[in-house]
N, C-alpha and C positions, 0 to 999 in steps of 0.2 A: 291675659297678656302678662308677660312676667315684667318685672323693675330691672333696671340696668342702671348700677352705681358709676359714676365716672372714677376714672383711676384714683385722683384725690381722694375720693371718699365723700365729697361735699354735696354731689346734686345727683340724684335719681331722673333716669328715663323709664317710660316705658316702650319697651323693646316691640315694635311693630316693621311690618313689610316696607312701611314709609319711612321709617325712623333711618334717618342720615341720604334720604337718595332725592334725587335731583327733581323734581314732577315737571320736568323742562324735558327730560331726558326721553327721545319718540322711543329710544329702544328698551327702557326700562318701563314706560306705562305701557307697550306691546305686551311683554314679558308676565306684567301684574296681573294673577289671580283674582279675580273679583265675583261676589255671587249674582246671578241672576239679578234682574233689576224686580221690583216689586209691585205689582197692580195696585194700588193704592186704593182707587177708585175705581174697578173698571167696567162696572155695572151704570154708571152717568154719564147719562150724554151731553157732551158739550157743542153750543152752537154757536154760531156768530151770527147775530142779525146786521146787516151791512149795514155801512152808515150811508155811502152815496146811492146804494141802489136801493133801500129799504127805509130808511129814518128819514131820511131826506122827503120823503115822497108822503110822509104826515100822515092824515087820515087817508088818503088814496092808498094805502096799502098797511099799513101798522093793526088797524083794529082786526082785518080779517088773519092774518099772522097771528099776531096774538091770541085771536080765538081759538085758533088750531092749538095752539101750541099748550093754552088752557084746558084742550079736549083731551090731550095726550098724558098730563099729570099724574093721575092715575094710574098708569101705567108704563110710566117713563120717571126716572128720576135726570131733572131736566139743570144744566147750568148756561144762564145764557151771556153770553158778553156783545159787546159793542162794536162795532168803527166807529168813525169819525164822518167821515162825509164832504161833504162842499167846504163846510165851513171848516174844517180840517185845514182843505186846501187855500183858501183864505187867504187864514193866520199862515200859512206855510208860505206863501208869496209874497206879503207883509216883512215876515221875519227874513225870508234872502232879500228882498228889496233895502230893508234895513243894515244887512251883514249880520245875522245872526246866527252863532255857531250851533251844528248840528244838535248837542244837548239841548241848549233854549229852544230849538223849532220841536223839538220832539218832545219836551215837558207841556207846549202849546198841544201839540196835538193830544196829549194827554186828556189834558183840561176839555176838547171838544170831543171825545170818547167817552168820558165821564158824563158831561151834560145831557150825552144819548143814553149813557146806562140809567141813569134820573129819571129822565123821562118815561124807558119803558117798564122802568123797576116802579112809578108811581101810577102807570098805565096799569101794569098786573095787582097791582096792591090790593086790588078786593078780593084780588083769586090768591094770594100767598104772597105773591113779588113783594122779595128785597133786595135794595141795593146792598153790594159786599165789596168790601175792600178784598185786595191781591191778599194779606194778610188772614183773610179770613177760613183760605181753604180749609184748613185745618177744620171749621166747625159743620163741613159738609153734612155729615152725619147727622147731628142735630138739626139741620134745617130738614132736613128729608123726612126727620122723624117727625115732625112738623107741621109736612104735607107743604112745605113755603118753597117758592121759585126762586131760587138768588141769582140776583143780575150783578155782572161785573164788568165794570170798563175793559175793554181790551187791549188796549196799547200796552207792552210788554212794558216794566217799573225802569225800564235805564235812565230815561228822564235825561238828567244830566250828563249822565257815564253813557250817552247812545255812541254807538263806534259811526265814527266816520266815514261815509262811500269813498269810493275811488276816485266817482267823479258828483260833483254837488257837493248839499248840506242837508237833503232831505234824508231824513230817518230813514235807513235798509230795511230796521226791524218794528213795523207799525201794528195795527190790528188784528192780520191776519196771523204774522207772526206769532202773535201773543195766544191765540187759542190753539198753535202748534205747541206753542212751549207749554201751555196748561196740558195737554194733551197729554204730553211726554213724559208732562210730572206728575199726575193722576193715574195714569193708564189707561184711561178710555178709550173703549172698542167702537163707540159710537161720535164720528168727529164732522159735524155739519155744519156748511157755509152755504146760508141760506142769503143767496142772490136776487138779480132781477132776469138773469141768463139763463139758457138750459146748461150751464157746466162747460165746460173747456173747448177753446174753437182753436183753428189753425191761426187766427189772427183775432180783431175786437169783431163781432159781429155787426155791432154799432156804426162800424166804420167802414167795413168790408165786407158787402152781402154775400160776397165769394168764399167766404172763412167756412171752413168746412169743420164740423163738428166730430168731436174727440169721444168716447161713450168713456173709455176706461186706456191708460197708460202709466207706464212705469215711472215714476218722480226719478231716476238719474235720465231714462231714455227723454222724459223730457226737459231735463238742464244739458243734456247733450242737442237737442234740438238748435238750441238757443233761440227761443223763437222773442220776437220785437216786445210782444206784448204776452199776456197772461192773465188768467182769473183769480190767481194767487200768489201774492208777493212770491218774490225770486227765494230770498231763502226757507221759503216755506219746506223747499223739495230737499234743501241739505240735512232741514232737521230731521225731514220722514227717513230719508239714506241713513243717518247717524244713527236714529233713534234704535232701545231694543225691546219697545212696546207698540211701537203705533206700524200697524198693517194696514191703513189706510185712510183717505180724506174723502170725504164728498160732499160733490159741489152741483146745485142743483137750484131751479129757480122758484122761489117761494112764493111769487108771486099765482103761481097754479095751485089751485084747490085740491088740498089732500097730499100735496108731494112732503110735506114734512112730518106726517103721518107715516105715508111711505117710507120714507128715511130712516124715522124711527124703527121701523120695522124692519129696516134691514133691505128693503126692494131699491131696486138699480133704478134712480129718477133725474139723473144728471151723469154727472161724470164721476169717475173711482179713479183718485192718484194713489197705486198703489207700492210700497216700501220694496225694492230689488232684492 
């Protein structure tokens, strides 16, 4: 890039496409030339162990998950993160009972995403598990060279700065969010939300035996839906629309013997929300 002297003579810039223009401006970052985004990572599969449908449920469900997921090592370069769970929702009823503004509820939820990644980062610890901070992506490599599992909380880092809903004070952007935005920032081809469901219904299954089951659909085709309920936070599907790496999520229930195997592998064992 070349240096740009100001008329005085007193202060140099350097001369770039951003230099003097608005980053406000829709018709000017339409316009901006930008390269290809970069796979960073895209050989690591990233998963989310759930916190209400998976953590929550202790040894009924945690030890056989994690075996699986021990079996795969070898042949999967694995990063696992968190939700939150009940106790999530808790402290999340606690803190609007109290009046507490969306940042504090969602630095709470933080703290009860963290407590789960602990747990199952000191559950793997004989087999590689470590817990990793958001800061640590950076040393992916090293761990993998390693043969180590690194666990990460998964509530996205806003903490504080969480944006406000429309309507409430609960967090938009929670756990599921956070291993979309890992997704998008890594590159990985391999993006799994490992549940206690078989993947995407017309309604909660839970609630509605009539909910009719989804195998694979388009993330805008399903924000145009606008359906009541969902197996993945709302802005899960703006980020896959947005994104120019992630081709798709899958959602799938780990609760079944070998479906995260499957996953790994690439076989259809739930539902595919796949990028327009």
């Amino acid at each position: 890039m070349a240096l740009v002297r100001e008329k005085d003579g007193k202060r140099l810039h350097v001369k770039s496409a951003l230099m003097g223009e608005s980053l406000v401006s829709k018709e000017f970052i339409q316009s901006l030339e930008v390269a290809p985004q970069e796979r960073l990572y895209p050989d690591v599969a990233i998963m989310k162990i759930g916190g209400q449908s998976i953590c929550d449920r202790g040894v009924k469900a945690l030890p056989e998950i994690l075996k699986e997921i021990v079996a795969n090592r070898e042949h999967h370069k694995m990063l696992v993160t968190t939700g939150g769970g009940t106790r999530s929702r808790h402290i999340y009823t606690i803190g609007l009972e109290m009046g507490m503004p969306t940042g504090v509820i969602a630095k709470f939820g933080s703290m009860i995403s963290e407590q789960n990644a602990l747990m199952i980062a000191t559950l793997l610890s004989p087999w590689g598990g470590v817990k990793i901070a958001h800061s640590d992506i950076v040393k992916l490599p090293t761990y993998f060279s390693e043969n180590i599992i690194p666990v990460m909380h998964g509530m996205p880092p806003y903490d504080y700065f969480a944006i406000k809903p429309k309507v409430g004070r609960i967090p938009i952007h929670r756990t599921d969010v956070g291993l979309v935005i890992l997704a998008d920032l890594i590159g990985s081809k391999t993006i799994l939300f490992i549940k206690d469901e078989n993947g995407l219904y017309t309604n909660d299954p839970k609630k509605d035996p009539q909910a009719e089951f989804i195998p694979e659909i388009g993330a805008q085709d399903l924000l145009d839906k606008d359906q009541d309920d969902l197996v993945v936070e709302r802005p899960c599907l703006e980020i896959i629309q947005n994104s120019e790496v992630i081709e798709k999520i899958h959602v799938f229930n780990g609760m079944v013997p070998g479906n995260i195997t499957k996953a790994l592998n690439g076989e259809h064992v739930g539902t595919f929300i796949h990028k327009q």
